[in-house]
VOGU-3710 file (C-alpha; in Angstrom, 3 decimals, decimal comma):
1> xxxxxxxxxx> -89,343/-52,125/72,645  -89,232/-51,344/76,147  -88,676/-54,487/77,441  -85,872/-54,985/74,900  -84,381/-51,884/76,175  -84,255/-53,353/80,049  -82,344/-56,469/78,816  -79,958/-54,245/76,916  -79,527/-52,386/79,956  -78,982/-54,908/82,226
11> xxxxxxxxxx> -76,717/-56,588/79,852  -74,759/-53,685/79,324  -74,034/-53,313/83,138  -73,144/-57,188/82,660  -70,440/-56,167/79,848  -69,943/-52,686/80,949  -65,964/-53,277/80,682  -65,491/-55,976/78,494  -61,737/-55,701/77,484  -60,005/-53,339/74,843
21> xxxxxxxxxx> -57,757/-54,658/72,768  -55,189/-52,903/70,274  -53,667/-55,061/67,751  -53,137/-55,926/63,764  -52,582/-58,092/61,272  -52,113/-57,934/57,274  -52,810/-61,551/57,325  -49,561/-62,108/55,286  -46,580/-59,197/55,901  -46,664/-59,445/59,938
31> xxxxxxxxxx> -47,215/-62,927/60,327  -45,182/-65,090/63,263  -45,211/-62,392/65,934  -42,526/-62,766/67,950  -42,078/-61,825/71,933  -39,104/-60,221/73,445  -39,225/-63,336/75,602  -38,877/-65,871/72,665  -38,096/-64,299/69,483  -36,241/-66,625/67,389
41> xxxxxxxxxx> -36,190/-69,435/69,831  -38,659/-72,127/69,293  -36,808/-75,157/69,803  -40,012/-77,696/70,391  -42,761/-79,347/69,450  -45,115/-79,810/72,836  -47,397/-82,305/72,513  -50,860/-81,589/75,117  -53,396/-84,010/75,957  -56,522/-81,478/76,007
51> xxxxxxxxxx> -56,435/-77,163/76,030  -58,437/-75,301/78,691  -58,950/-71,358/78,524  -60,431/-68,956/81,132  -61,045/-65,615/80,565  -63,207/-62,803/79,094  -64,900/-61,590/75,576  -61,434/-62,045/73,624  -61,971/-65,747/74,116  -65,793/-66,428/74,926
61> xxxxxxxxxx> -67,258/-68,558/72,122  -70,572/-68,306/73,626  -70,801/-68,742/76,915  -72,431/-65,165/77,806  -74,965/-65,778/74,888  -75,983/-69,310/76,138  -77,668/-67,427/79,564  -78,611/-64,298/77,913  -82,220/-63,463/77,031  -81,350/-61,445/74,668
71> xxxxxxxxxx> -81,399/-62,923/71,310  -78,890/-59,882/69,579  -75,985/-61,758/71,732  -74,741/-64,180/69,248  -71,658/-66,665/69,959  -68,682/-65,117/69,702  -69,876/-61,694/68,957  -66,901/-59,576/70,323  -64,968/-60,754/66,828  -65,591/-61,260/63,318
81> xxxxxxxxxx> -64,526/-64,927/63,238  -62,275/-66,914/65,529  -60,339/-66,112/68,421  -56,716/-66,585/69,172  -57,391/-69,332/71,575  -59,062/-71,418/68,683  -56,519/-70,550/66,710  -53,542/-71,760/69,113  -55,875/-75,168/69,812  -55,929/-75,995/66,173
91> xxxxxxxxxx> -52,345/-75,103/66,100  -51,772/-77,899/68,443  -54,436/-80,496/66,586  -56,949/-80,208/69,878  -60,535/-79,627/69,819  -62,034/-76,170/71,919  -65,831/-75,619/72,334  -67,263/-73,503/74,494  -67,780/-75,094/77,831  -71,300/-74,444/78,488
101> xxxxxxxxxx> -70,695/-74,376/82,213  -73,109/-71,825/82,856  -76,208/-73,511/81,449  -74,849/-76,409/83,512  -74,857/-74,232/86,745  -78,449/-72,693/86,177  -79,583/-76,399/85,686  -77,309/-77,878/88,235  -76,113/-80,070/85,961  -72,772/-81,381/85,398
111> xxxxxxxxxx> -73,071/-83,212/82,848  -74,256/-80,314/80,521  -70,780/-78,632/80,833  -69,449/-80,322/77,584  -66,492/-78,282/76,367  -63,515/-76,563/77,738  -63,265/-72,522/76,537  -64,904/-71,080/80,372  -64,183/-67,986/78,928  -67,259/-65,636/79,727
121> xxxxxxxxxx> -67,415/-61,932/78,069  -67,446/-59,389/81,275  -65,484/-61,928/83,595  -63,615/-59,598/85,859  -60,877/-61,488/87,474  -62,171/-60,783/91,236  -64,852/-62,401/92,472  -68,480/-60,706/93,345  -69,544/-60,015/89,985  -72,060/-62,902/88,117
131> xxxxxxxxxx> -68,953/-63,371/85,668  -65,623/-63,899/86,698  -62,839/-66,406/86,321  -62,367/-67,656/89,663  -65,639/-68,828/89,347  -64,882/-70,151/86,147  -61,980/-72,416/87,291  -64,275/-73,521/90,580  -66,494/-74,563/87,665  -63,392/-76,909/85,890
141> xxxxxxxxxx> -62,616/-78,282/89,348  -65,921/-79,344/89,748  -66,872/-80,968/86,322  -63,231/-82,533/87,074  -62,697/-83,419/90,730  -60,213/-81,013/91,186  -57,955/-83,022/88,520  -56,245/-80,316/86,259  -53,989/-83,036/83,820  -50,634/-82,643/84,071
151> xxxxxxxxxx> -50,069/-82,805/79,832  -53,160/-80,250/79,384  -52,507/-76,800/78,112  -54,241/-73,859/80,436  -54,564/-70,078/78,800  -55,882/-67,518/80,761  -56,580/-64,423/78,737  -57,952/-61,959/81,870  -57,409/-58,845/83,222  -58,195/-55,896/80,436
161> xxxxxxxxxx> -62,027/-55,901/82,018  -60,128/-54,875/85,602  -57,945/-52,708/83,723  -60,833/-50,567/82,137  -63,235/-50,602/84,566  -60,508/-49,333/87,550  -58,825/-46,325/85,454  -61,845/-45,533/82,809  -65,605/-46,772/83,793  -65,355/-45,359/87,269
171> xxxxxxxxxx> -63,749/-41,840/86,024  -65,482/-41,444/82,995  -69,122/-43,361/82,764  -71,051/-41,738/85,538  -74,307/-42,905/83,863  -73,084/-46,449/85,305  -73,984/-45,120/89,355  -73,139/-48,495/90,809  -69,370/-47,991/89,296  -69,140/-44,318/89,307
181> xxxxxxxxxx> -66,237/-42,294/91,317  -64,701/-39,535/89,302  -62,583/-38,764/92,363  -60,458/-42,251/92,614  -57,298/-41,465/92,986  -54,302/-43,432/90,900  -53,409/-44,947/94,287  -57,031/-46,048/94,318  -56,831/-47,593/91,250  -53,617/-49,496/91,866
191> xxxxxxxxxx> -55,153/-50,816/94,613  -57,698/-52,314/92,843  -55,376/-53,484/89,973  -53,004/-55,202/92,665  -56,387/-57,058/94,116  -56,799/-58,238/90,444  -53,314/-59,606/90,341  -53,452/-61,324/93,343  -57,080/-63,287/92,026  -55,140/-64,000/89,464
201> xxxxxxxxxx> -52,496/-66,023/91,116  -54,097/-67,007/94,579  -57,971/-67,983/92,570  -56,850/-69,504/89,336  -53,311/-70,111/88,750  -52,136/-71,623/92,124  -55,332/-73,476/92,227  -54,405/-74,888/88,668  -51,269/-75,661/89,961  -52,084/-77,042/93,202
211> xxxxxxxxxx> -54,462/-79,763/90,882  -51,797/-80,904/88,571  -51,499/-78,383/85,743  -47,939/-77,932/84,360  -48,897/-76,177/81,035  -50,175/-72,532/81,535  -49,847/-69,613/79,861  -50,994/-66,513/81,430  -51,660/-63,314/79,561  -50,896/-59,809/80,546
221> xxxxxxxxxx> -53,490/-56,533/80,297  -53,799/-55,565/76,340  -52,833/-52,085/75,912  -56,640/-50,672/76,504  -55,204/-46,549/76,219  -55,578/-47,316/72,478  -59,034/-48,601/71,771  -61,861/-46,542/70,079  -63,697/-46,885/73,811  -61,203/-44,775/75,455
231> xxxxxxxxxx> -59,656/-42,547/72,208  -62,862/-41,443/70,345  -63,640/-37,817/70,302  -61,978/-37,467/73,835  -59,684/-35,905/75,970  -55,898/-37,612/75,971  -55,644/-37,726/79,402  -58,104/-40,326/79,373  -56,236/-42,363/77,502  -53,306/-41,463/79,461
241> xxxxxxxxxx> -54,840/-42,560/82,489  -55,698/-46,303/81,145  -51,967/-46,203/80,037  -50,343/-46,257/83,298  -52,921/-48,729/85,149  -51,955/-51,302/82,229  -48,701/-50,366/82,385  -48,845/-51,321/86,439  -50,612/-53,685/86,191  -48,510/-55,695/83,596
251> xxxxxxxxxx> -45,293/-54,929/85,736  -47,201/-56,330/88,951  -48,492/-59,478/87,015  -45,124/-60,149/85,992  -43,517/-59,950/89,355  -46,473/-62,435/90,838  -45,864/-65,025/88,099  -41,887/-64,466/88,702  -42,429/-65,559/91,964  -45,004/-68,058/91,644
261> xxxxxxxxxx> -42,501/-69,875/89,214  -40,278/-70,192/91,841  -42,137/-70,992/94,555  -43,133/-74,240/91,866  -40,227/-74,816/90,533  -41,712/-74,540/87,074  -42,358/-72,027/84,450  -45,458/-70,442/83,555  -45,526/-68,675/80,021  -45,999/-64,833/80,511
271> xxxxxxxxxx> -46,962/-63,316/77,380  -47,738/-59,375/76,682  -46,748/-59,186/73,299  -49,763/-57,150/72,676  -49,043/-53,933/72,576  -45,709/-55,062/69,857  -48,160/-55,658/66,406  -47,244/-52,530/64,214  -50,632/-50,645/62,534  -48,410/-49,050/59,677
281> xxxxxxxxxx> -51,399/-48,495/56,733  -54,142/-49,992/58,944  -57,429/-47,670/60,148  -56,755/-47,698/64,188  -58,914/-44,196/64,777  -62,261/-46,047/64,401  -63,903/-49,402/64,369  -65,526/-51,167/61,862  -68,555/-51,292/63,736  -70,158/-50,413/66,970
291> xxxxxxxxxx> -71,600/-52,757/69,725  -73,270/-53,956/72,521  -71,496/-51,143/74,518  -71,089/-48,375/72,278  -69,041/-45,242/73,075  -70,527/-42,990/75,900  -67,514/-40,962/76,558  -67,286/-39,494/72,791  -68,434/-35,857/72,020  -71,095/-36,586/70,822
301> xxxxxxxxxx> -71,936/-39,648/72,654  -71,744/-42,802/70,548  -74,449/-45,031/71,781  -74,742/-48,564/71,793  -75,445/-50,488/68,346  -75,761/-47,081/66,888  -79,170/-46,630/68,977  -80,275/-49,490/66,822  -81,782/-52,065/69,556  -83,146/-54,491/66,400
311> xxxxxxxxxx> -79,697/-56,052/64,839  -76,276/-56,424/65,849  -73,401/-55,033/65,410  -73,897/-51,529/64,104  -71,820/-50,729/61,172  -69,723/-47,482/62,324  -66,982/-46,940/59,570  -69,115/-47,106/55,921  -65,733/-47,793/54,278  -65,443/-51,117/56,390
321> xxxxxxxxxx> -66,809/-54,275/54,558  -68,043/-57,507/56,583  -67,386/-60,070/57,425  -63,776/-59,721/56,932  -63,179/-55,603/58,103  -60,086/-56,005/56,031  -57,642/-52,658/56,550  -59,301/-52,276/60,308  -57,288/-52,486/63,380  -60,461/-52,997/65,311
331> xxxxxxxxxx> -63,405/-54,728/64,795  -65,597/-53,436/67,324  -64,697/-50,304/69,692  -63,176/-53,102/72,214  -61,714/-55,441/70,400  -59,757/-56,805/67,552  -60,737/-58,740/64,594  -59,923/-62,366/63,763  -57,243/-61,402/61,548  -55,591/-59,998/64,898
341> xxxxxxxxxx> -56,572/-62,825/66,999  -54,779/-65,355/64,686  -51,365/-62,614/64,894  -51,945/-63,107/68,682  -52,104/-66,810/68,851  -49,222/-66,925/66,502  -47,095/-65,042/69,033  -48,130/-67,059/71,664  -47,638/-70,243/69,990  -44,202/-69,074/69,451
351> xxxxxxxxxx> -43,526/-68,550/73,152  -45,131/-71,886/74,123  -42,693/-73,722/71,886  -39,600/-71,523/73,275  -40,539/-72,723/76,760  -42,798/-75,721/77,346  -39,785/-78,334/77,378  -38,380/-80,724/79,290  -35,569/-78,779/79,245  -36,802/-74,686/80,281
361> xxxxxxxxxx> -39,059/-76,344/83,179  -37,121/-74,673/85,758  -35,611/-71,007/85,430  -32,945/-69,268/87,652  -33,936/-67,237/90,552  -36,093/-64,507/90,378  -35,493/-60,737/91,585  -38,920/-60,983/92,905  -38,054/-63,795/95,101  -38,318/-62,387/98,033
371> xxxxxxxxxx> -41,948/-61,291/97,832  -42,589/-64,581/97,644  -44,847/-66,069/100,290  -44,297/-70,091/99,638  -44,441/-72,569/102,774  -40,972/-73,490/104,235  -41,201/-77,065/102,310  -41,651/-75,017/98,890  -38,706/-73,289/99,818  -36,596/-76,249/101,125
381> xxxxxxxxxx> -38,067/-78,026/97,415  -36,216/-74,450/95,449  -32,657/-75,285/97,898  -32,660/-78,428/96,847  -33,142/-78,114/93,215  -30,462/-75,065/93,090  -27,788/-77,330/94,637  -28,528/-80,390/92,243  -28,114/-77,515/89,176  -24,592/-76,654/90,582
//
């Protein structure tokens, strides 16, 4: 019992702020989400050669599992079925499997990384943790020579761990010592939250970029204030807290992307249509059931699996029934069911038809231009194609 106590531990610390996400789905009434950015507008039918995803627990299909000694950590465990990214790859007739690339790395072995999801629950978006998706996209380059094809869709789904850990974990979890400052200041945290952004464009997307990729979608910070994790039994201003560093973030991963379009003379789809999935007549106050993290931050505290180390999940809400959760905004107190992930990849879907074509390639300058810090040839590349417009 002890020793299974250690591994939960350590795997805790591993998955200490695995993303929240707020969302919801009636399977039937809400169906076809549509973003501001696209609403209304899908006008193709892109055709990709292959989808690869990078990311964290909202997309691993059991990558953390495959290296964890703990036999409780099942594929896919964050959800209660599939995740949006399987759902937008059938959606497009391509196969996704989990890429295996960390057994491959602890075995030194290429060849064993056979799929494409590097998706890895806990993957912070900065380097210096075990997980995080720079490392995961060093890991594509290598299994493919630094050959991203140009007619392969890329989704990153990353951020939300940043999010939480910067404006929650370190304010609120001082049982975690190695993460624990209750006296970071806002300014603090949007430091931290602009260092995410900028691994997010200088670590994986410009790499992408710079190896051929044309296709990528890049997902913005789900709206983490709402989640059982951070709403439970506990003060507002907690939540009120997570608000605004999602909030800042979001608005500072948008300006990057604006600017890293231009710089490529491309466009990269931006999606945060999150936070826009209504909850009218669904339970959003508590989850279905309760996890490998648990809710330390409740009064009283809410450990994880219930303080039951021998199965997994812990059912929380007895008027929940698995393994649908039917009627439950949340599946665990992080993240959404697979009714929610299909909503999600339905919105996204959406977008990627509005603007992968020929035809929305390029889009007019951007505000945010002139943050931009592309090399004198990118620029002269933008001149040129601005004159041949007019």
């Amino acid at each position: 019992m002890i020793s299974l106590i250690l591994v939960l531990a350590i795997a805790l610390l591993l998955v200490c702020c695995i993303e929240a996400a707020s969302l919801h789905d009636d399977h039937h009434s809400h169906r076809f989400l549509k973003s501001q950015k696209s609403a209304g507008k899908a006008t193709c039918d892109p055709q990709f050669s292959n989808m690869f995803v990078f990311g964290d627990s909202l997309s691993d299909q059991g990558n953390f599992a495959s290296v964890s000694t703990n036999p409780l950590f099942k594929p896919g465990f964050s959800t209660n079925g599939r995740f949006a990214v399987e759902y937008i790859a059938d959606e497009f007739g391509l196969e996704l499997q989990m890429s295996n690339h960390l057994v491959a790395g602890v075995e030194n072995n290429l060849e064993l990384i056979t799929g494409t999801n590097y998706a890895v629950a806990g993957a912070l978006t900065v380097p210096g943790r075990i997980f995080n998706t720079p490392a995961q996209v060093a890991s594509f380059m290598l299994k493919h020579e630094k050959n991203a094809p140009s007619d392969a869709l890329y989704v990153v789904v990353a951020g939300g761990n940043d999010v939480v850990e910067a404006s929650y974990t370190t304010r609120y979890r001082p049982d975690l010592e190695e993460l624990s400052d209750p006296t970071i200041t806002e300014e603090e945290v949007n430091t931290r939250l602009r260092n995410s952004v900028n691994s997010i464009i200088e670590l994986i997307v410009q790499p992408l970029i710079g190896a051929g990729a044309r296709n990528i979608v890049v997902v913005g910070a789900p709206p983490a204030q709402n989640t059982p994790y951070v709403t439970l039994n506990q003060p507002e201003e907690r939540a009120e807290h997570v608000e605004r560093a999602v909030t800042f973030y979001n608005k500072k991963l948008k300006e990057a992307i604006d600017a890293v379009e231009l710089q490529n003379d491309m466009n990269i789809v931006y999606y945060q249509g999150l936070s826009e999935v209504g909850n009218e007549g669904f339970q959003t106050t508590t989850p279905c059931v309760i996890n490998f993290l648990g809710i330390p931050g409740a009064d009283p505290s809410i450990p994880p699996l219930g303080g039951n180390f021998t199965t997994a999940p812990h059912l929380y809400d007895k008027t929940c029934t698995l393994p649908d959760a039917l009627g439950f905004f949340y599946y665990d107190e992080f993240h959404p069911s697979t009714a929610i992930h299909e909503l999600i990849a339905e919105g996204i879907v959406d977008q990627i038809r509005a603007e992968i074509c020929p035809s929305k390639r390029t889009k007019s300058k951007s505000k945010y231009a002139k943050k931009s810090k592309g090399t004198k040839e990118k620029k002269s590349k933008v001149k040129k194609s601005k004159k041949e417009k007019k």
